[in-house]
DRENTI-89638 format. One record per residue: residue number from 1; residue in one letter; x, z, y of N, C-alpha, C, O in turn. Coordinates in nm, 4 decimals. Layout:
BEGIN
+-----+------+----------+----------+----------+----------+----------+----------+----------+----------+----------+----------+----------+----------+
|  nr | rest |       nX |       nZ |       nY |      caX |      caZ |      caY |       cX |       cZ |       cY |       oX |       oZ |       oY |
+-----+------+----------+----------+----------+----------+----------+----------+----------+----------+----------+----------+----------+----------+
| NUM |    A |        X |        Z |        Y |        X |        Z |        Y |        X |        Z |        Y |        X |        Z |        Y |
...
+-----+------+----------+----------+----------+----------+----------+----------+----------+----------+----------+----------+----------+----------+
//
This chain:
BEGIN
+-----+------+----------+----------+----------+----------+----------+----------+----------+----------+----------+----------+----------+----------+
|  nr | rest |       nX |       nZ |       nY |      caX |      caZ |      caY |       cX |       cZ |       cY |       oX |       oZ |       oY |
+-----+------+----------+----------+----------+----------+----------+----------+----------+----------+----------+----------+----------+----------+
|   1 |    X |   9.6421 |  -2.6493 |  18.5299 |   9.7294 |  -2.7315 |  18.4497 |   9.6501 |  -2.7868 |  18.3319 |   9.6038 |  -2.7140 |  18.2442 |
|   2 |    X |   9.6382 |  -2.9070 |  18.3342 |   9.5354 |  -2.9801 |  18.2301 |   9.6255 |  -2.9883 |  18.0632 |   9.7285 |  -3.0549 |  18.0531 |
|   3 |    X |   9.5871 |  -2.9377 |  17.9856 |   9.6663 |  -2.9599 |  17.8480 |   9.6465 |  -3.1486 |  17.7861 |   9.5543 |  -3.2274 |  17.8069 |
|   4 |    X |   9.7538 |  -3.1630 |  17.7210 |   9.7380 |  -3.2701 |  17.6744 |   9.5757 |  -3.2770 |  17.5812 |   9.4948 |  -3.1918 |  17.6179 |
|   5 |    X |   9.5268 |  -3.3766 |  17.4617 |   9.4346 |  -3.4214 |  17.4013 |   9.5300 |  -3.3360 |  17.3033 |   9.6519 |  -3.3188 |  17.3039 |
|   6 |    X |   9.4069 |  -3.2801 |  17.2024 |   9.4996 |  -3.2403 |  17.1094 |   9.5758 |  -3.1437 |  17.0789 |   9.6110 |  -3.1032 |  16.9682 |
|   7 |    X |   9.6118 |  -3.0916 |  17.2296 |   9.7079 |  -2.9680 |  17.2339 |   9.5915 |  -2.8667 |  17.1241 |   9.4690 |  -2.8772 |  17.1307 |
|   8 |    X |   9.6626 |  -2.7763 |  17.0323 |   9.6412 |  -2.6770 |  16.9549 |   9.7290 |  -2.5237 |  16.9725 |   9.8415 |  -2.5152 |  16.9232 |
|   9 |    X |   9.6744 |  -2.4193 |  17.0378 |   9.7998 |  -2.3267 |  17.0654 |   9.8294 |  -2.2179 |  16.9899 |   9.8046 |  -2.1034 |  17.0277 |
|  10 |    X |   9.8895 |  -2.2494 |  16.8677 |  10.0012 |  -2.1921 |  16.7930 |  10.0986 |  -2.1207 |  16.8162 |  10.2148 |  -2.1591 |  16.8296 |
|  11 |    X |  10.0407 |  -1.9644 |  16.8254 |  10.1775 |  -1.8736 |  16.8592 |  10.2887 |  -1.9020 |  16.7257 |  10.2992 |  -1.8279 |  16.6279 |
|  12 |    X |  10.3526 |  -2.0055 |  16.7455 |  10.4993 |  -2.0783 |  16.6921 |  10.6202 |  -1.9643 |  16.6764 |  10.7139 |  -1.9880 |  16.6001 |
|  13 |    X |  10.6144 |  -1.8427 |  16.7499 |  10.6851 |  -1.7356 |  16.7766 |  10.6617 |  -1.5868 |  16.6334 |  10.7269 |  -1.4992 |  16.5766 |
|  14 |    X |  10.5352 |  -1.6403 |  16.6379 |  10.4742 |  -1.5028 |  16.5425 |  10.4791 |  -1.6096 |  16.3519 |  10.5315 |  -1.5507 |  16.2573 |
|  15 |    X |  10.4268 |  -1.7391 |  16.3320 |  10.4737 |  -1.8000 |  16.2384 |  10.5899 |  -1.7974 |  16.2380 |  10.6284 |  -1.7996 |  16.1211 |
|  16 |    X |  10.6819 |  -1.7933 |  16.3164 |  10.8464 |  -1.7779 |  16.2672 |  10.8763 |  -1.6786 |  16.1914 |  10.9231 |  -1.6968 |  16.0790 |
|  17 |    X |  10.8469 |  -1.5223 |  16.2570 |  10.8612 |  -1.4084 |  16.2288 |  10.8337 |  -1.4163 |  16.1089 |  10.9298 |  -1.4041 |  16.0330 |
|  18 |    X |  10.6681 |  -1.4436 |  16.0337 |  10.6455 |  -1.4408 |  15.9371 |  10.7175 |  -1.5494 |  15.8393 |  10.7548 |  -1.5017 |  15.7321 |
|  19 |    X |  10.7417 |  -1.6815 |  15.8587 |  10.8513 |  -1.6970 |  15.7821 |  10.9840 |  -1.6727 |  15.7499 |  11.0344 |  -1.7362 |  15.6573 |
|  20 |    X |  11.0199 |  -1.6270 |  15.7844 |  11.1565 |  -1.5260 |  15.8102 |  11.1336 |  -1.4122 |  15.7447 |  11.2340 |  -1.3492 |  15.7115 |
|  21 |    X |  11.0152 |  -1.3627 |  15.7133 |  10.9693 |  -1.2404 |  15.6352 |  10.9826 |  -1.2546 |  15.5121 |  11.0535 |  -1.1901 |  15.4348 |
|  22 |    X |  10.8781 |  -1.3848 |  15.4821 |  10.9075 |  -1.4713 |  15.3424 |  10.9924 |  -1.5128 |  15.2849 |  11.0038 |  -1.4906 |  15.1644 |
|  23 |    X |  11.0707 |  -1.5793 |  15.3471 |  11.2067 |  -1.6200 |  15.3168 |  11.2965 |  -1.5328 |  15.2742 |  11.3795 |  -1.5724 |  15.1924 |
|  24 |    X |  11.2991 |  -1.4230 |  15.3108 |  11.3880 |  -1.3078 |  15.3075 |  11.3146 |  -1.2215 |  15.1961 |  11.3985 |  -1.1573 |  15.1328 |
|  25 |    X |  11.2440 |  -1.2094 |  15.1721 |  11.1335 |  -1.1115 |  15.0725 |  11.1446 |  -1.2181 |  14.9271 |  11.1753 |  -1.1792 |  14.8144 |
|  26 |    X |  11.1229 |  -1.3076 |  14.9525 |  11.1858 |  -1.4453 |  14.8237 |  11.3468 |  -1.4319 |  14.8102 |  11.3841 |  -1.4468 |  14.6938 |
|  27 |    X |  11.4354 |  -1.4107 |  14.8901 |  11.5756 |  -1.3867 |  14.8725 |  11.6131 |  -1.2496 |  14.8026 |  11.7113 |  -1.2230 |  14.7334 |
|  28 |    X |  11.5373 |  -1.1935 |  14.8296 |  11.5746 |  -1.0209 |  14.8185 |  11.5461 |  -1.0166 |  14.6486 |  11.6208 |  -0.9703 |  14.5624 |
|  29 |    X |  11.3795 |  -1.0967 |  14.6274 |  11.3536 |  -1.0861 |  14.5232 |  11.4175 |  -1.1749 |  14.3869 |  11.4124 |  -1.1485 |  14.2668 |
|  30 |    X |  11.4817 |  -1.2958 |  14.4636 |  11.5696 |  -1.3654 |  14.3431 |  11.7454 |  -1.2828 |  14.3263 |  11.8317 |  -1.2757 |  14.2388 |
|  31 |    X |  11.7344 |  -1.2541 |  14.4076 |  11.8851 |  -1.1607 |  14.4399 |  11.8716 |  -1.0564 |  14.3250 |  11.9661 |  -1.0455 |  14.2469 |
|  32 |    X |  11.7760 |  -0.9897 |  14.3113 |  11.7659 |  -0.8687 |  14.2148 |  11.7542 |  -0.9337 |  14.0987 |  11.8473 |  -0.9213 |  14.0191 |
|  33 |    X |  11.6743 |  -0.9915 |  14.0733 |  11.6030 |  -1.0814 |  13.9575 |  11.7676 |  -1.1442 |  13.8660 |  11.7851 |  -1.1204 |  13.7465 |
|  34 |    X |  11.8320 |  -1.1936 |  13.9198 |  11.9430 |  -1.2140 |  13.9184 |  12.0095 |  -1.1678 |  13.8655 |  12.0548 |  -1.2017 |  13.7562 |
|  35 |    X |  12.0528 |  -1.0107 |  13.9740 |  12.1636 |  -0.9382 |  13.9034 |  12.0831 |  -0.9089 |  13.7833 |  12.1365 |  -0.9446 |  13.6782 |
|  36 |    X |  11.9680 |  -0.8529 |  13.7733 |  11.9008 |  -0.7356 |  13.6661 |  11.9287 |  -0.8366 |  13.5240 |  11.9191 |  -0.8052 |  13.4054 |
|  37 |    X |  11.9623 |  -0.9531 |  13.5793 |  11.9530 |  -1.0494 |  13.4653 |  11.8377 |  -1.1037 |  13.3690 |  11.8367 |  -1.1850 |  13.2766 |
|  38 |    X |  11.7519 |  -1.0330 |  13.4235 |  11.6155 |  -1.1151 |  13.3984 |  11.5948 |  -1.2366 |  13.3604 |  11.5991 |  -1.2715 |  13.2424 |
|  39 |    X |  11.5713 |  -1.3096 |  13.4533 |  11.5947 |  -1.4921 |  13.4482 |  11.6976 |  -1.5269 |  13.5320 |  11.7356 |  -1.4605 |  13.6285 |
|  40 |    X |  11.7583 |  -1.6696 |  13.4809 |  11.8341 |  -1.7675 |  13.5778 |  11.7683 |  -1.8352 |  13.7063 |  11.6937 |  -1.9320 |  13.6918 |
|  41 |    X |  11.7866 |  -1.8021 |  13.7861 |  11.6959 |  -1.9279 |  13.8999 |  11.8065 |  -2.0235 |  13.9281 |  11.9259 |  -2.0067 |  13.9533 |
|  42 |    X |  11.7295 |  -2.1311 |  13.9160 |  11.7611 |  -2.2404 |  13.9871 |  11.8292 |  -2.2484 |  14.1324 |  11.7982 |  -2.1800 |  14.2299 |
|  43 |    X |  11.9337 |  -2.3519 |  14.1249 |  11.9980 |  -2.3245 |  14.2979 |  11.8691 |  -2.3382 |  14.3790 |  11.8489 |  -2.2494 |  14.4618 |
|  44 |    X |  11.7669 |  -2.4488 |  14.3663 |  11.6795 |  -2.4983 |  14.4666 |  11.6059 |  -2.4046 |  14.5303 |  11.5628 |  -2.4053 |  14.6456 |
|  45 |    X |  11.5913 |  -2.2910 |  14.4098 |  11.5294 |  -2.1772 |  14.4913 |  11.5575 |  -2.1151 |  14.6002 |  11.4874 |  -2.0734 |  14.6924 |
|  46 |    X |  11.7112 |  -2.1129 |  14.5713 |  11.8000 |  -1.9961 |  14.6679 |  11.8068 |  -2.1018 |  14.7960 |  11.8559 |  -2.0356 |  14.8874 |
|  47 |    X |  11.7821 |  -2.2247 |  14.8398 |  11.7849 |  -2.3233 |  14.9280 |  11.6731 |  -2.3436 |  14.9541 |  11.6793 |  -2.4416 |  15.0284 |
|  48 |    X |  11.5600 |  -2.3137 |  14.9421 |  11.4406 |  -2.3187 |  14.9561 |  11.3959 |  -2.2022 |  15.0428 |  11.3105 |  -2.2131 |  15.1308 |
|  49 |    X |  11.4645 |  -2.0815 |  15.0093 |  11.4733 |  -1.9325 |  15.0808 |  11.5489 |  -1.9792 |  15.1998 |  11.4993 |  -2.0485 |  15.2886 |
|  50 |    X |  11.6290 |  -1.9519 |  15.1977 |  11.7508 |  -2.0380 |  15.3309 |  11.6639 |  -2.1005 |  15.3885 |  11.6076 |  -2.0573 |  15.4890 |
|  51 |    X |  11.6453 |  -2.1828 |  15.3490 |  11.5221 |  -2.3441 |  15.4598 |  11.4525 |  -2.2693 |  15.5120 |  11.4523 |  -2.2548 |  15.6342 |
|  52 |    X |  11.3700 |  -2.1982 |  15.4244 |  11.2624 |  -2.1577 |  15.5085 |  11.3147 |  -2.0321 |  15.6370 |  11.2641 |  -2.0120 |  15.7474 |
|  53 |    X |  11.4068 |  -1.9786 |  15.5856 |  11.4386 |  -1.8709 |  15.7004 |  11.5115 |  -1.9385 |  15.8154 |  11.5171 |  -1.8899 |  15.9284 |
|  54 |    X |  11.5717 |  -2.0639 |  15.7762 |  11.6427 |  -2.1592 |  15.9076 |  11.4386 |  -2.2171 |  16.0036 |  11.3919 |  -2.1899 |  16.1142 |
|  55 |    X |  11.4044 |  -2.2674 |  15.9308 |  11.2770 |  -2.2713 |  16.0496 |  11.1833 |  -2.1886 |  16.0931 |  11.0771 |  -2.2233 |  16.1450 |
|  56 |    X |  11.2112 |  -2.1042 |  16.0780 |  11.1592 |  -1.9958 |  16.0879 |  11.2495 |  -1.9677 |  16.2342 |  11.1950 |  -1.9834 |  16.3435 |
|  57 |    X |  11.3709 |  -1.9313 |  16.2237 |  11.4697 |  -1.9059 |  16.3172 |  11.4414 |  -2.0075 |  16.3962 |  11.4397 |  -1.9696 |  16.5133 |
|  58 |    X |  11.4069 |  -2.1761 |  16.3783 |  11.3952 |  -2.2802 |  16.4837 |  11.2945 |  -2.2500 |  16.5989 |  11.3054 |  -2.2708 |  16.7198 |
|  59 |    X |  11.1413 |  -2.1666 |  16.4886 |  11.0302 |  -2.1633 |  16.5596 |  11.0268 |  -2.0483 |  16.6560 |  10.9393 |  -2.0443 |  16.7426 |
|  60 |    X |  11.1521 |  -1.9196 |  16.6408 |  11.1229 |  -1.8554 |  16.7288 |  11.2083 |  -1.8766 |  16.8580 |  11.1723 |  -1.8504 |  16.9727 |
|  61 |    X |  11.3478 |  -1.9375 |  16.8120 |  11.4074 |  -1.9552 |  16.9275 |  11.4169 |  -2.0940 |  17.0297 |  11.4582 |  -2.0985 |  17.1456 |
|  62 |    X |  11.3673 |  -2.1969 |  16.9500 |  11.3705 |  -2.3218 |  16.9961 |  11.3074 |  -2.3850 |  17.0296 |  11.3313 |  -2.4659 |  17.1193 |
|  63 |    X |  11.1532 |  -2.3665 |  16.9427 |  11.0724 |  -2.4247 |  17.0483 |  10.9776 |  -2.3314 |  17.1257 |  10.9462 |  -2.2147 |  17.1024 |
|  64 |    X |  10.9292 |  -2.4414 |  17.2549 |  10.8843 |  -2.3494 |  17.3483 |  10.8073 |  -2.2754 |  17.3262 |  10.7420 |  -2.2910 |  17.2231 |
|  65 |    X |  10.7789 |  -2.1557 |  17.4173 |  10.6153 |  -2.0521 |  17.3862 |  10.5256 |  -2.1696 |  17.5204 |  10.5672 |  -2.2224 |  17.6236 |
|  66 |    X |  10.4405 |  -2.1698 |  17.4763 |  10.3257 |  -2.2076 |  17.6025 |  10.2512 |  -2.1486 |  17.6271 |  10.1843 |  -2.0937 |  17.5396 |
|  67 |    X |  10.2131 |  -2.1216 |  17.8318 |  10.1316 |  -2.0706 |  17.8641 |  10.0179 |  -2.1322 |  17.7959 |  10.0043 |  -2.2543 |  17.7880 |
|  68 |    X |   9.9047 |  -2.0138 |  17.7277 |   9.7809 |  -2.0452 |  17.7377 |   9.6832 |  -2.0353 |  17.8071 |   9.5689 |  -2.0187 |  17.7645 |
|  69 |    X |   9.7317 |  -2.0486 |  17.9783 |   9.6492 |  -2.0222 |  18.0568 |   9.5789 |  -2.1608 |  18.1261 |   9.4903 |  -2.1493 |  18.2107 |
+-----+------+----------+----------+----------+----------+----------+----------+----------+----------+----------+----------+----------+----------+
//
C-alpha cells in the first residue's frame, strides 16, 4: 500500500491522551486556584481547558489510526 507524498505518521491516538491530560491538569489546577481564592481567572481560561480536552477527545475517537505498515 503506497502512502500518499507527505504522509507523516502521528500516533493522533497517544497526542489525544496527552491532551486530555493537559487539559484536565489546567482544569483541576484553575478549579483549586479558584476556590482557595488565590486569583480570579479569566473565563477564556476555563474555555481554553475545555477546547483543548474536546480535541483531544476528537483525536482519539475520530480520526483514523493508520496502518504503518
Amino acid at each position: 500500500m503506497s502512502r500518499q507524498p507527505g504522509f507523516v505518521p502521528i500516533p493522533f491516538h497517544i497526542v489525544g491522551k496527552i491532551m486530555i491530560a493537559m487539559g484536565g491538569i489546567g482544569s483541576v489546577i484553575v478549579l483549586i486556584s479558584t476556590i482557595g481564592g488565590w486569583f480570579e481567572v479569566p473565563l477564556i481560561v476555563t474555555i481554553f481547558s475545555i477546547v483543548v480536552i474536546l480535541i483531544g477527545l476528537y483525536l482519539i475517537f475520530i480520526v483514523p489510526r493508520e496502518s504503518l505498515d
